[in-house]
MIZA-986534 format. One record per residue: x, y, z of N, C-alpha, C in turn; residue in three letters. Coordinates in steps of 0.02 Angstrom, whole numbers, plus 50000, padded with zeros to 5 digits. Example, Ala and Ser with C-alpha at 12.3 -4.5 7.8 and 13.67 -1.06 7.14 Angstrom:
506604971650390506154977550390506604983550390Ala506424988850354506844994750357506455000250394Ser
//
This chain:
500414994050000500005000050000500435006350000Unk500795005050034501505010750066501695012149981Unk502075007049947502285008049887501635009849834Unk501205009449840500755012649791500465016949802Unk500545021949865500555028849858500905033349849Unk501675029049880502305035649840502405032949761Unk502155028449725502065028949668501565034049644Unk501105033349663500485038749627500825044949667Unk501125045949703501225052049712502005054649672Unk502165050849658502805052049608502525053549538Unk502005049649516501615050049449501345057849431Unk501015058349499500765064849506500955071249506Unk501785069849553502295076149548502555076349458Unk502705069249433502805068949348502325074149308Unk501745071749314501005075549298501215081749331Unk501165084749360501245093549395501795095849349Unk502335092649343503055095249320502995098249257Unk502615091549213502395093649139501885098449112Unk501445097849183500825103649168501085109549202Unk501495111449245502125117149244502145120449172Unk502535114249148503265117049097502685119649031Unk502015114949011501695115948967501365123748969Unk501115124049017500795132149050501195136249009Unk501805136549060502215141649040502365141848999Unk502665138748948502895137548868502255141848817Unk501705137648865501115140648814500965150448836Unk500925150948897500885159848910501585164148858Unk501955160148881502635162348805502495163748734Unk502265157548722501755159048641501365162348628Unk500845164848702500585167848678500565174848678Unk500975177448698501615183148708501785183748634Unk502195177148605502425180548542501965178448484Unk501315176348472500905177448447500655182548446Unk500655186548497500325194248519500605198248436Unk501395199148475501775202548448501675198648374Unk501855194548341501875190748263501005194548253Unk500355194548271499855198248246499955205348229Unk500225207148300500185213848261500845215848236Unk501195212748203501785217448155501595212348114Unk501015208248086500795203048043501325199248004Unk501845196848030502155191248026502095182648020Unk501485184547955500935179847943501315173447955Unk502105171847923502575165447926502455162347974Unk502995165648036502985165448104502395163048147Unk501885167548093501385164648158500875157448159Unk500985156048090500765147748073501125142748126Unk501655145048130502305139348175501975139148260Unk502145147148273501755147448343501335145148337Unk500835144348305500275141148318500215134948320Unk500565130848289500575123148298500915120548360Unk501475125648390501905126748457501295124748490Unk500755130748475500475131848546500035125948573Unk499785122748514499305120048507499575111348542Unk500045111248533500505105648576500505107448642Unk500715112048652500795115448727500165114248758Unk499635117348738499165121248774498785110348792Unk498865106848726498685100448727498995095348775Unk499535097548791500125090348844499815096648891Unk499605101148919499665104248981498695099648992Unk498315100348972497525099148960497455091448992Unk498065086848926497875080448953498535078648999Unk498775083649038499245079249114498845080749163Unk498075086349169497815088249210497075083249217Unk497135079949166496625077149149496785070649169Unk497225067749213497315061649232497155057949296Unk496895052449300496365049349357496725049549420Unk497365051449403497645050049479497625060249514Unk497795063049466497755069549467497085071449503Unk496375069549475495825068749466495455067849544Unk495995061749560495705060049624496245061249690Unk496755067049666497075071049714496785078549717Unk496245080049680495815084249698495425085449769Unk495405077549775494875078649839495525080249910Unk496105079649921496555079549963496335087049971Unk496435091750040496315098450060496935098650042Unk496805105650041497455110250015497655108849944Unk497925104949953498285101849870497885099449829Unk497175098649853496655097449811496355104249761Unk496335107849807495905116749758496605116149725Unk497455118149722497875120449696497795115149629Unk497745108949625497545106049561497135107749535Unk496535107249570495905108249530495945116649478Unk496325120249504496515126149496496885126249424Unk497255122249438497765122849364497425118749322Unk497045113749343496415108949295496235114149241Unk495855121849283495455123749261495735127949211Unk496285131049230496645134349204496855130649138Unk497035128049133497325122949068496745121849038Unk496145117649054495705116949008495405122948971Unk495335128249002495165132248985495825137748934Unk496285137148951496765140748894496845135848845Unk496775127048822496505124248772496115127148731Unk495595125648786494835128348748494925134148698Unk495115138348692495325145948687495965144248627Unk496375140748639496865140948584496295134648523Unk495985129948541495935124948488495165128848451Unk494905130448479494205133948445494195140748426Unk494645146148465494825152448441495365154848401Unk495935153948442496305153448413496815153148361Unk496745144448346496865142548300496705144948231Unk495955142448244495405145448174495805152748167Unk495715157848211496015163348212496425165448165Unk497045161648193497545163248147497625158348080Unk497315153348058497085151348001496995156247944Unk496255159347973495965162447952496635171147919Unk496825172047973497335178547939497985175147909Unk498165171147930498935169047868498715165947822Unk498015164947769497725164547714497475171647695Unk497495174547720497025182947711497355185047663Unk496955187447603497445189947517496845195547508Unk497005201847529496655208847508496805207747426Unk497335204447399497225205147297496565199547290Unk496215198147335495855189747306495265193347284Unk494865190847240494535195847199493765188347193Unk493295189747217492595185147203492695183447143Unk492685177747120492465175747049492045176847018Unk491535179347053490705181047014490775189546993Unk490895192647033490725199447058491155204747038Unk492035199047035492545203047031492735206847085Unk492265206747142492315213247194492895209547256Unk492865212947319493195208247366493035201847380Unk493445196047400493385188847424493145190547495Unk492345189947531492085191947581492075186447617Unk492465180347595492485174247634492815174047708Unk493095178247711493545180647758493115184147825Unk492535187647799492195192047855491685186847893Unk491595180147828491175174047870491285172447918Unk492155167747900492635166247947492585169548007Unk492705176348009492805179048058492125179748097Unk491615178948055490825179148114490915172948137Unk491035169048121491015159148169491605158648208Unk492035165148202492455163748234492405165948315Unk492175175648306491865177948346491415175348397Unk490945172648351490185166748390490635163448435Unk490915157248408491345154548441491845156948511Unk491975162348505492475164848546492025166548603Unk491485170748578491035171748639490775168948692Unk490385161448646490375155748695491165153248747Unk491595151248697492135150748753492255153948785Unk492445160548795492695164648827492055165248897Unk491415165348865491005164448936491065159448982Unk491175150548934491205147948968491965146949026Unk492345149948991493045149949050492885154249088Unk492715160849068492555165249154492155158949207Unk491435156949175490995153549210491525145849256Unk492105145449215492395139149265492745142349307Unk493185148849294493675152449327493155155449379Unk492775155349405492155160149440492115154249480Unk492255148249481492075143149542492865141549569Unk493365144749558494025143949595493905147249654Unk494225145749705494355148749771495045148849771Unk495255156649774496035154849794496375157149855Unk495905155149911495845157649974496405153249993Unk496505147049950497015140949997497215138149947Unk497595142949889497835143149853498715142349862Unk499215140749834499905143549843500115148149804Unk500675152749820500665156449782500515158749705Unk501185156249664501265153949598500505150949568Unk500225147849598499535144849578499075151449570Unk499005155349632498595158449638498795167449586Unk499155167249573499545172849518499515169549449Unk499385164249457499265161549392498355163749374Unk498135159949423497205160749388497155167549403Unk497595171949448497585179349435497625183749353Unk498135181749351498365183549275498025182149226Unk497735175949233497275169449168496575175549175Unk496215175249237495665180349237495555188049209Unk496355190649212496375196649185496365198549096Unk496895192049078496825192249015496105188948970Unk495885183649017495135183548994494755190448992Unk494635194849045494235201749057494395205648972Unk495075206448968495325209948939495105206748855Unk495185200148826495125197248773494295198148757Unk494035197848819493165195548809492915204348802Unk493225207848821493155215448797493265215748741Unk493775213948714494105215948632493805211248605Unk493335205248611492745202448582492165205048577Unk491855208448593491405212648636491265218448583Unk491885219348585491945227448531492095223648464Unk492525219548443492615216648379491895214648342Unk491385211648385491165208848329490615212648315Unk490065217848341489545223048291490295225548235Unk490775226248248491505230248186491155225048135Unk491245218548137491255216148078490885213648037Unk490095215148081489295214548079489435221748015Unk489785226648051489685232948014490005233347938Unk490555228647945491005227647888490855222847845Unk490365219247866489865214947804489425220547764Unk489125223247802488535226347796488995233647741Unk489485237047757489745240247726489715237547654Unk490365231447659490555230047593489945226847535Unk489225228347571488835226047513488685219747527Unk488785212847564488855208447591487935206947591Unk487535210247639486925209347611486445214447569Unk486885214947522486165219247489486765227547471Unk486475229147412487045235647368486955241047425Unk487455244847445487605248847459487795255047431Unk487725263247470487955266847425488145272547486Unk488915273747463489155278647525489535285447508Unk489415292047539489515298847512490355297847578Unk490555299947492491255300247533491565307547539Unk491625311047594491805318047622492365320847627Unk492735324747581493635325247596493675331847636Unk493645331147701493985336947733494515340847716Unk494645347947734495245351547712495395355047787Unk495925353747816496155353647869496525362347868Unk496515365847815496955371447800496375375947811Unk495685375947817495185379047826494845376647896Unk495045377247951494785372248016494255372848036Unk493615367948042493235365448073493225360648127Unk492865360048168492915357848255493215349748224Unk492805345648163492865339848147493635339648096Unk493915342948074494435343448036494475349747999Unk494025351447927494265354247885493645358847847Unk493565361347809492845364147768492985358547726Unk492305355347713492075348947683491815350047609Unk492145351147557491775353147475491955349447450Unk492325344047429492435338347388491895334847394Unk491515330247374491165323447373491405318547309Unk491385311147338491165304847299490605302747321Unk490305298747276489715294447314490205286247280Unk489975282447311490185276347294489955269347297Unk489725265647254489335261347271489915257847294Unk489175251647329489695245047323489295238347341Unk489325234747293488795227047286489395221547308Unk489205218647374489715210247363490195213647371Unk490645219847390491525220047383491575223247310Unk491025224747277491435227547238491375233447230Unk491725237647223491815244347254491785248947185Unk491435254147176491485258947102491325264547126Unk491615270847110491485278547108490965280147054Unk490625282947078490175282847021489735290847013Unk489845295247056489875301847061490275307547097Unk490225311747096490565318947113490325324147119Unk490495329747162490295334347171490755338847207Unk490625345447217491165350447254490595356947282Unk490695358347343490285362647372489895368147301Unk490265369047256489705374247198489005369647175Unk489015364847174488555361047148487995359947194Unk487835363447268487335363447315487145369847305Unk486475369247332486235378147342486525379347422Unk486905386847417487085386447503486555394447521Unk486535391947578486015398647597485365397147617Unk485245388047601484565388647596484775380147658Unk484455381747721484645375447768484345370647748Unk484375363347743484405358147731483735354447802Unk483305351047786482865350247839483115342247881Unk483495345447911483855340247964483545343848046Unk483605339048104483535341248152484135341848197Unk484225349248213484765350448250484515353748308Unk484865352848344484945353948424485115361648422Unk484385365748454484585373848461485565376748498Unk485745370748532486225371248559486705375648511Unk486885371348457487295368248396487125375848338Unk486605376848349486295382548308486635388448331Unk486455389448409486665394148429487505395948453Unk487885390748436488545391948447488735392648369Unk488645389848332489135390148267488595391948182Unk487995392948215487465399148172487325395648098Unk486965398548071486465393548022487005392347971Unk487545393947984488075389947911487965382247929Unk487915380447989487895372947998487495369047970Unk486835371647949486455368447911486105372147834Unk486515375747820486505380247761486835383247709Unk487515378647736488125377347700488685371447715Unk488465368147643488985363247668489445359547681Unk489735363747674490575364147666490815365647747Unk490265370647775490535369847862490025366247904Unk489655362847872489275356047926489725352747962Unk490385352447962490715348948001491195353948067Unk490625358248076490805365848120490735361048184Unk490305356348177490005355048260490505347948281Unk490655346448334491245341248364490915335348366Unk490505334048309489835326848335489695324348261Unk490185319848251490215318248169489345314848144Unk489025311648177488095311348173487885315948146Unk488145322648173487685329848133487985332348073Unk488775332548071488815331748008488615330447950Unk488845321747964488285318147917487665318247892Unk487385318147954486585318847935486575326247889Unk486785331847887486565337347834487035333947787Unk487715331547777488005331447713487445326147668Unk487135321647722486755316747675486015321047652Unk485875323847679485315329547669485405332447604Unk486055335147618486225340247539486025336847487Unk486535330247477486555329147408485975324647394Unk485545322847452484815320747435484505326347381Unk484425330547443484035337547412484295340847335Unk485115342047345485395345347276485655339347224Unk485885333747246485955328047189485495322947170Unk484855323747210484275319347203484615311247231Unk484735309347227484955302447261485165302147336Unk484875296547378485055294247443485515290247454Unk485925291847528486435286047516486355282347581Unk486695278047584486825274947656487125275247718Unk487475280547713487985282647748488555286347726Unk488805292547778489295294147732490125293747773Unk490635292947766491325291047777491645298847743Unk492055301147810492465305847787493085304547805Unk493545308747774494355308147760494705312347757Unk495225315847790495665321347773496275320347732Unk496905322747726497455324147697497765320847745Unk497875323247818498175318147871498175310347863Unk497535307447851497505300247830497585297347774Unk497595304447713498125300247655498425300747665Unk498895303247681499535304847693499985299747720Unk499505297247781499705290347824499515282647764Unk499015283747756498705279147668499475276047630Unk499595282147630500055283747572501065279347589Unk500855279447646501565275147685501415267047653Unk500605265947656500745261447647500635257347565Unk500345261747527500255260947456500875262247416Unk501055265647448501895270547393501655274647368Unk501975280247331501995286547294501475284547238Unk500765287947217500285288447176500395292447111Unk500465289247037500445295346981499685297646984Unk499615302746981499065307846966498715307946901Unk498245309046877497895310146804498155316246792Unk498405321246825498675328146815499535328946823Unk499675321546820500625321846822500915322546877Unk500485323846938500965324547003501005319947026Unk501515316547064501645311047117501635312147194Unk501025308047192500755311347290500845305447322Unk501375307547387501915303447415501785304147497Unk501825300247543501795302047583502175308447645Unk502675311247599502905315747612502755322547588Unk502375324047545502075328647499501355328947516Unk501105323247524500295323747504499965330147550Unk500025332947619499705337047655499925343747618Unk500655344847576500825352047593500585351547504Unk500325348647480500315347547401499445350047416Unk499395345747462498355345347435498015350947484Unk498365355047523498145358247581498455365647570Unk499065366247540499215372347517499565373647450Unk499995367647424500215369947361499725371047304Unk499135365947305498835366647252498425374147244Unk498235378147277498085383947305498675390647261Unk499225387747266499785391247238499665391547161Unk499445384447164499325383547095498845386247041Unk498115385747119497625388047058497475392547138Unk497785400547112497725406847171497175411947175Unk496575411247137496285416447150495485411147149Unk494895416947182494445415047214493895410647179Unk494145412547100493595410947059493915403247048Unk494535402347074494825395047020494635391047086Unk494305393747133494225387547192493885381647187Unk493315381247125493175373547091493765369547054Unk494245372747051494865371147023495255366147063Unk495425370747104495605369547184495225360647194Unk494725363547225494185357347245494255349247196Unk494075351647142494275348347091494995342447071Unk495525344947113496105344247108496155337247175Unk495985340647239495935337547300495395330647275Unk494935333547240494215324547254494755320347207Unk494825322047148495245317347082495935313147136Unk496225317347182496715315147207496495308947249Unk496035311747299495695305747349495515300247325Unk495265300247270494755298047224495335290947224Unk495815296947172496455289947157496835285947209Unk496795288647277497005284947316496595280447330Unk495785282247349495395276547368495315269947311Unk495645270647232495515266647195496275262547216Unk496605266447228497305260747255497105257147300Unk496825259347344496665254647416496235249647381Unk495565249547349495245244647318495755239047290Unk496155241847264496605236147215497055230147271Unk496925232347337497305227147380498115228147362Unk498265229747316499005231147330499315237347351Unk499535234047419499935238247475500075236047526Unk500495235647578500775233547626500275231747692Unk499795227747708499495226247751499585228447806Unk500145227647852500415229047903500555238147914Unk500725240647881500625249347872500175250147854Unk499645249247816498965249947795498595251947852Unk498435244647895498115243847955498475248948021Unk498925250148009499275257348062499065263648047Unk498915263947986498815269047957498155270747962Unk497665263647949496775266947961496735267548021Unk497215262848075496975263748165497015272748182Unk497985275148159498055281448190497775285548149Unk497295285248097496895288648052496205290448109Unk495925283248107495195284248167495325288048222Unk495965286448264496165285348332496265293848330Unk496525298548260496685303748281496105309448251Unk495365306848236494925310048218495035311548124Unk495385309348098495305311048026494965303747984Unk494625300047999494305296247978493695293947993Unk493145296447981492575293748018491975290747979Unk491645287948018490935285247982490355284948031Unk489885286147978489225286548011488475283047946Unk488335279547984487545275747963486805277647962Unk486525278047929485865279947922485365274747933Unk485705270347963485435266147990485495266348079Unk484905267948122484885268148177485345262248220Unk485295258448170485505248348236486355248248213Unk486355248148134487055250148127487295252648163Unk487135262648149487425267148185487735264848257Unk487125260348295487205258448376487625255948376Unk488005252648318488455246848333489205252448327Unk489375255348308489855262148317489905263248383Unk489255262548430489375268448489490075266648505Unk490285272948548490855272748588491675272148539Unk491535270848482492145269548445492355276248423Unk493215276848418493255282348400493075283848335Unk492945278848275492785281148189491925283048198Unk491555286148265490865286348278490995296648269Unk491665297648274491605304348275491195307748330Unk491255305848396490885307848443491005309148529Unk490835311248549491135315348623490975309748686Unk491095306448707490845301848766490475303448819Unk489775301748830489145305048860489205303248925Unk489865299648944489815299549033490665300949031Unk490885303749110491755301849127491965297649144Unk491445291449155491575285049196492315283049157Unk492375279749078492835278949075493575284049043Unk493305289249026493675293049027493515301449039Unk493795305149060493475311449085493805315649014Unk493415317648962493875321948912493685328448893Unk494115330248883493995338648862494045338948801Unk493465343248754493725344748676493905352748668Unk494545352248626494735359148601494645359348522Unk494355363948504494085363748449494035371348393Unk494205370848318494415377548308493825378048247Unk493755382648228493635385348153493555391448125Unk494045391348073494165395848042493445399548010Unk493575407048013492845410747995493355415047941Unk493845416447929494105419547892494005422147803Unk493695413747789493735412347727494305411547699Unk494725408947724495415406747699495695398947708Unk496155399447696496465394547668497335393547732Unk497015396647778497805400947839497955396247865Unk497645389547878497685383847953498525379947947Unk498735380347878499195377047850500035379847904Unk499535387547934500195389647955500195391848014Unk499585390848038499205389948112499595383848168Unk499985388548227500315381448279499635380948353Unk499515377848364499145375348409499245373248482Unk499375375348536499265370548582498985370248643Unk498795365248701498345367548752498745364548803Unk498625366148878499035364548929498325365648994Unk498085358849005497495358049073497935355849124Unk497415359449178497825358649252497175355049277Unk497095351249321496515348149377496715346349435Unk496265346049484496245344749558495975339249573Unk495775334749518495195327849502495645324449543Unk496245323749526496625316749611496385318849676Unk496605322549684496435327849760495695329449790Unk495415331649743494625333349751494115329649697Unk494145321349698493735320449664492905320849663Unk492475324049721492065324849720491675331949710Unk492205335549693492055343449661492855344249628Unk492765341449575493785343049539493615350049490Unk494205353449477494115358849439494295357349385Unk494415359249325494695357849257494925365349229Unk495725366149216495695371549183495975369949119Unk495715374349056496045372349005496435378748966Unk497165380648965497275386548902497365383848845Unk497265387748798497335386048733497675391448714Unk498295389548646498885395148634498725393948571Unk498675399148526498625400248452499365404748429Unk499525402148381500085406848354500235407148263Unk500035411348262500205409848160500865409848157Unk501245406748102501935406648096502115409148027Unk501545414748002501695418347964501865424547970Unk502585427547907502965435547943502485437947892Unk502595443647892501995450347861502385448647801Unk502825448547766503095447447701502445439947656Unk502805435947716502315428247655501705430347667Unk501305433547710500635434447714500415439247663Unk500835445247640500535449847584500725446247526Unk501265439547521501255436447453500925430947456Unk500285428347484499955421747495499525422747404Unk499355417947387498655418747360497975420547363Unk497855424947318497035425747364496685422047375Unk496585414647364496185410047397496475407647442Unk497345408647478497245408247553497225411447593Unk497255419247571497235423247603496395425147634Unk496275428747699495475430947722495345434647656Unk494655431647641494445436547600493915442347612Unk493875442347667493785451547703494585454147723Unk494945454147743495495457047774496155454547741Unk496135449947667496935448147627497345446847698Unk497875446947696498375444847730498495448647800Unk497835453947806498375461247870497935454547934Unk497355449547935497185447347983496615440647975Unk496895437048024496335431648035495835427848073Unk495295427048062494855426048128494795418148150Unk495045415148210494945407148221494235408348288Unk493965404848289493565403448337493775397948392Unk493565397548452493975392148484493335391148542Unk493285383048536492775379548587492905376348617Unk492985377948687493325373748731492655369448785Unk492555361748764492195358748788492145355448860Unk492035357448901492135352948989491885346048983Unk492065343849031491725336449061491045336949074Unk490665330149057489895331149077489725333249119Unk489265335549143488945336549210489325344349247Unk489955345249221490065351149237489815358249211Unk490175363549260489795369849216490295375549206Unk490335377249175490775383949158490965390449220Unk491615388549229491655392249325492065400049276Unk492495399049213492775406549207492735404149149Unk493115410149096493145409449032493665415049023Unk494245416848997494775423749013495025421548942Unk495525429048918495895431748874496425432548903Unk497135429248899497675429048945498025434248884Unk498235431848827498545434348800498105436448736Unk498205444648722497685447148679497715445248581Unk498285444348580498565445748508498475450948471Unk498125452348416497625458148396497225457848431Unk496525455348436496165454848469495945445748483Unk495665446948552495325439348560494825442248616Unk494255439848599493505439748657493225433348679Unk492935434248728492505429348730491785429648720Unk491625425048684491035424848640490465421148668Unk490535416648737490055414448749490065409748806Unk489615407048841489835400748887488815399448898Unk489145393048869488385388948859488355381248862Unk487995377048829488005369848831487885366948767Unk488225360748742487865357348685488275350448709Unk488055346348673488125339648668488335337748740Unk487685342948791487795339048857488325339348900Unk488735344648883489285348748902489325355148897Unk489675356748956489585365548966490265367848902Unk490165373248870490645377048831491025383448828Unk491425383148843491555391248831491875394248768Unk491725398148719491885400448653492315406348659Unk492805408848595493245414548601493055413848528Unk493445422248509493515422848439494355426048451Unk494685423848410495415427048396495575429348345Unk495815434948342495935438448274496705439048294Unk497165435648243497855435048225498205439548185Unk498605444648190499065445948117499505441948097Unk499835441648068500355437848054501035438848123Unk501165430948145501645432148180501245434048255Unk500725435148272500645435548340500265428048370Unk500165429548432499995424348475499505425048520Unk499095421348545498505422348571498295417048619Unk498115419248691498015413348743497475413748762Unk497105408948795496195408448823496455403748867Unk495815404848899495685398248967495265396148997Unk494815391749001494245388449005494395385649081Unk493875386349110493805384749206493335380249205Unk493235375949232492905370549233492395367249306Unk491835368649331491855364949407491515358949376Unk491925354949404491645345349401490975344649451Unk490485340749427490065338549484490325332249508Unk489715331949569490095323149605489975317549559Unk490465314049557490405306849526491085304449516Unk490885299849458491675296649447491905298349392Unk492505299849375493045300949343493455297549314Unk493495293649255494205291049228494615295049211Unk495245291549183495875297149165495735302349114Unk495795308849134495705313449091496065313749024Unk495945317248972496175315848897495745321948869Unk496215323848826496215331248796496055329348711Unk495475331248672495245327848601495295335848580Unk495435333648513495165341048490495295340448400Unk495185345648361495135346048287495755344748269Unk495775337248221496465336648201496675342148151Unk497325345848175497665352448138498165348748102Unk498195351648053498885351248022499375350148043Unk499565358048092500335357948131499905353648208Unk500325346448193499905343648280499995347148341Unk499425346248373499345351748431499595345748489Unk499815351148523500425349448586499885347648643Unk499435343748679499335343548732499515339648781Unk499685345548841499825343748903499465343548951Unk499325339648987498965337149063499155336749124Unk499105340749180499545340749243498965341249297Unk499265335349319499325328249332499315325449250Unk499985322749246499655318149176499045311449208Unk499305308649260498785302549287498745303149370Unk498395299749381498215299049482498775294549505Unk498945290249454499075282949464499915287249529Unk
//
């Protein structure tokens, strides 16, 4: 008897040793699987995966053994098995049904693969990824649901830092499941997947600033059936009637801060920091002035070709220029302007910018370009406000909430407390190109989180001398005041629930006022107007009182500029 328990208990320490070494081997892989996804090192990551799939398999079945099984019931050393039981079966589970398929599914992935019927994109891929999703969901519930009956009250250490860690990265994976899959509900539904689609595509101009990027006068519309993708109209702010508002419903808020151009011209519909209202009039317009409805419309600046453009390579033009990712902002935002300089050639202008976009978005269709920069390029595109989309579809739309390509302000601070700084040019010019930007908030939110203050300045500075300003073009120059001055507007947005405690002119420049302190999108505001000459500088400062509640880490959003704006946060964190 004596000898057949220090046998099974030798068997058992054998069994522990291997379901040790397998664990760990496998948390390793999946470490550098992390890393092989995202720098898409499609090779590499076929291999890891067959690694893992060994690993994660000898760790599953040494835990799974009768003698193991029935050293469960022993106290103490019984929960610490049952513990790593669970643990192992459950990081199986997760590599052989998620996983795997997973990465299957992307080291076959060919953006050149073209439908045989349709010619359009191979959408086989967005299937995959719905059964994959499904799949993941169920697992991933069911491992919380086993990890939720551990006790690691009488746990040992190492054991108990283990189902620590295993629980966190579940929280964390079953989040980024969570959010992944309405994305790819949305990205069926985009590419035409059920039923033709048709989407107004918006080219911001970042050299003319609006709260959302840029004055908006280019259009494409673009179908797209099954993946296959065609341009199939155009337009440029002359081709709307402006003057006459568009019957959308807007929020008196929105009216009363940035005045009936918002819905009466639309080229500055993108005045307001809430890409929904945008949209909704740009889709209005070309209902009303192009007779056709679309489905949604997707906008784009110069910033995100630009980034595009890293990963396509240098574009020939129908007009001979080569737009490069080093050129494309100072080419499409001010040289072409040089090119075609006076007020009347501004369909010229316009004209120049859609043909350009146009040709980039037909590169991206063609799948040839570097995957791995591509996908960096649309993230810090969304991530920095120059890419957005919006649905005319209510359930769609829902499936956006909270994402940054939703173009939209976050309606609680729970998870993050943010401030928007936000500009637009009233000038009628073309000046932003030479416009420096930056803001610097102070808070008391660590210290006093149940009444925190928020202050925000904002520093404007043109970095034009009186010489280049009297030789600009007249379409970038104000066209009330040519080069002697320029007017920016500036909206400095608080945290929800707060209310506007000051609003000041620190530094005057020519002139700067304050224009207002009110509310929209459920946030208190305070407005300035700044009038610049060339070469001066101009400061504001927005006061903030927080109401009680909770607070995540504060974060400073605002109109992606040209010259990137500098913000600083002090306290950068609580932590």
């Amino acid at each position: 008897m004596l000898i057949a328990g220090l046998g099974c208990a030798a068997w058992l320490a054998t069994r522990v040793l291997i379901v040790k070494n397998d664990l760990e081997a496998a948390q390793t892989l999946v470490d550098q699987l992390q890393a092989q996804a995202t720098s898409f090192d499609l090779d590499a990551l076929a291999g890891t995966s067959d690694q893992l799939q060994t690993r994660s398999a000898g760790a599953v079945a040494g835990a799974d053994d009768p003698i193991w099984r029935a050293a469960e019931y022993i106290p103490v050393l019984g929960e610490n098995l049952s513990a790593v039981r669970i643990v192992a079966g459950s990081i199986d589970d997760i590599v052989q049904q998620v996983a795997v398929p997973a990465i299957d599914t992307l080291s076959t992935f060919d953006l050149g693969a073209r439908d045989p019927v349709t010619g359009g994109f191979d959408l086989t891929p967005l299937d995959k990824a719905k059964t994959i999703l499904a799949s993941a969901t169920t697992v991933f519930g069911d491992a919380k649901q086993k990890m939720s009956t551990i006790d690691t009250a009488n746990t040992i250490g190492p054991v108990k830092a283990a189902v620590e860690k295993f629980d966190g990265l579940l929280t964390t994976a079953d989040t980024a499941i969570t959010q992944m899959t309405p994305l790819v509900d949305v990205a069926g539904n985009v590419l035409g997947q059920n039923g033709p689609r048709s989407y107004l595509l918006a080219f911001q101009n970042n050299a003319e600033s609006t709260a959302l990027g840029g004055s908006a006068a280019a259009y494409s519309l673009m179908s797209i059936d099954n993946g296959s993708i065609a341009m199939v109209g155009q337009a440029n702010s002359g081709n709307f009637v402006e003057g006459v508002p568009v019957d959308v419903p807007v929020d008196q808020s929105a009216l009363d801060l940035y005045g009936s151009y918002l819905v009466d011209h639309i080229n500055t519909s993108t005045s307001r920091p809430d890409f929904p209202t945008a949209a909704s009039i740009m889709r209005a317009f070309w209902l009303r002035d192009q007779g056709s409805s679309v489905d949604g419309v997707i906008s784009i600046d110069p910033l995100a070709l630009a980034r595009i453009l890293e990963a396509t390579g240098p574009i020939t033009l129908s007009s001979g220029d080569v737009l490069s990712s080093d050129n494309a902002v100072s080419l499409l935002v001010n040289g072409v302007y040089m090119r075609y300089p006076r007020n009347e050639d501004a369909p010229l202008a316009d004209a120049f910018f859609q043909a350009a976009a146009s040709e980039i978005i037909n590169k991206i269709t063609t799948g040839d370009f570097d995957i791995k920069t591509m996908t960096r390029a649309i993230t810090e595109g969304i991530n920095h406000g120059s890419i957005m989309m919006w649905s005319a579809s209510p359930d769609e739309q829902a499936l956006l909430d909270g994402t940054p390509l939703q173009g939209t302000l976050p309606k609680t601070n729970d998870e993050k407390t943010v401030i928007g700084v936000y500009y637009r040019d009233t000038s009628a010019s073309k000046i932003d190109y030479y416009l420096q930007t930056s803001t610097r908030t102070t808070t008391d939110v660590c210290t006093a989180p149940a009444n925190p203050t928020f202050s925000t300045s904002v520093t404007l500075h043109s970095n034009l001398t009186v010489d280049e300003a009297d030789a600009l073009p007249q379409y970038v120059m104000s066209r009330d005041w040519l080069g002697e001055k320029f007017r920016t507007e500036i909206f400095v947005y608080g945290p929800i629930g707060a209310s506007v405690s000051d609003a000041r002119v620190d530094v005057q420049g020519l002139e700067t006022i304050v224009t207002g302190r009110t509310d929209d999108l459920g946030r208190p505001v305070a407005s300035f107007a700044a009038y610049l000459a060339p070469g001066e500088t101009t400061t504001v400062t927005a006061t903030f009182i927080g109401a009680p509640g909770a607070y995540g880490p504060l974060e400073v959003r605002g109109t992606p500029m040209i010259n990137t704006t500098e913000n600083v946060i002090e306290p950068p964190s609580c932590g």
